[in-house]
C-alpha positions, 0 to 999 in steps of 0.5 A: 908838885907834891905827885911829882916828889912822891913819884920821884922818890918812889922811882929811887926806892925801887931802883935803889932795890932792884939794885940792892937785889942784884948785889945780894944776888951777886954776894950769894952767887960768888958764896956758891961757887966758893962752896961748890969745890968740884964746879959741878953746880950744886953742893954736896954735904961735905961741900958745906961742911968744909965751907962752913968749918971753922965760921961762926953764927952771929951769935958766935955759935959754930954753923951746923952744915947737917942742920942747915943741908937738911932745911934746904935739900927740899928735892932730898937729892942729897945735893943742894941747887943754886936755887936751894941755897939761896932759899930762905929759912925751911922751904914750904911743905917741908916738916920742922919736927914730929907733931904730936897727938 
């Protein structure tokens, strides 16, 4: 009986997520397409800056499009893909700043 809870509750966690997942997809989905202005399927910078003018940061900070274009852009095709903008944070092999020696 005990098996049989725990396999029960397991199966909820993972739908529960895999709900949750498709939600979030969904939210971001519909932010991208709001931003893509012209529906050509990517952003451009003046895209996002538009998008982001006027919003505020969690902290009450105003966005900064430059900022944030440049962590996603990874191809450095100065426009950003579905895929781009739904990333998280600075992609992998993508430099945060100079190193010094």
């Amino acid at each position: 009986m005990k098996y049989l809870k725990l396999t029960i509750a397991g199966l909820a966690m993972f739908a529960f997520s895999q709900t949750y997942a498709q939600e979030v997809d969904a939210k971001v989905k519909k932010r991208f397409e709001k931003a893509d202005t012209n529906n050509d399927k990517s952003i451009s910078l003046e895209e996002l800056t538009v998008f982001y003018d006027g919003k505020k940061t969690k902290k009450g900070d105003p966005f900064n499009a430059d900022k944030i274009f440049a962590k996603k852009d990874t191809n450095e095709d100065k426009k950003l893909s579905f895929e781009e903008f739904n990333a998280k944070g600075t992609a992998k092999g993508k430099k945060k700043g100079k190193k010094k020696n």
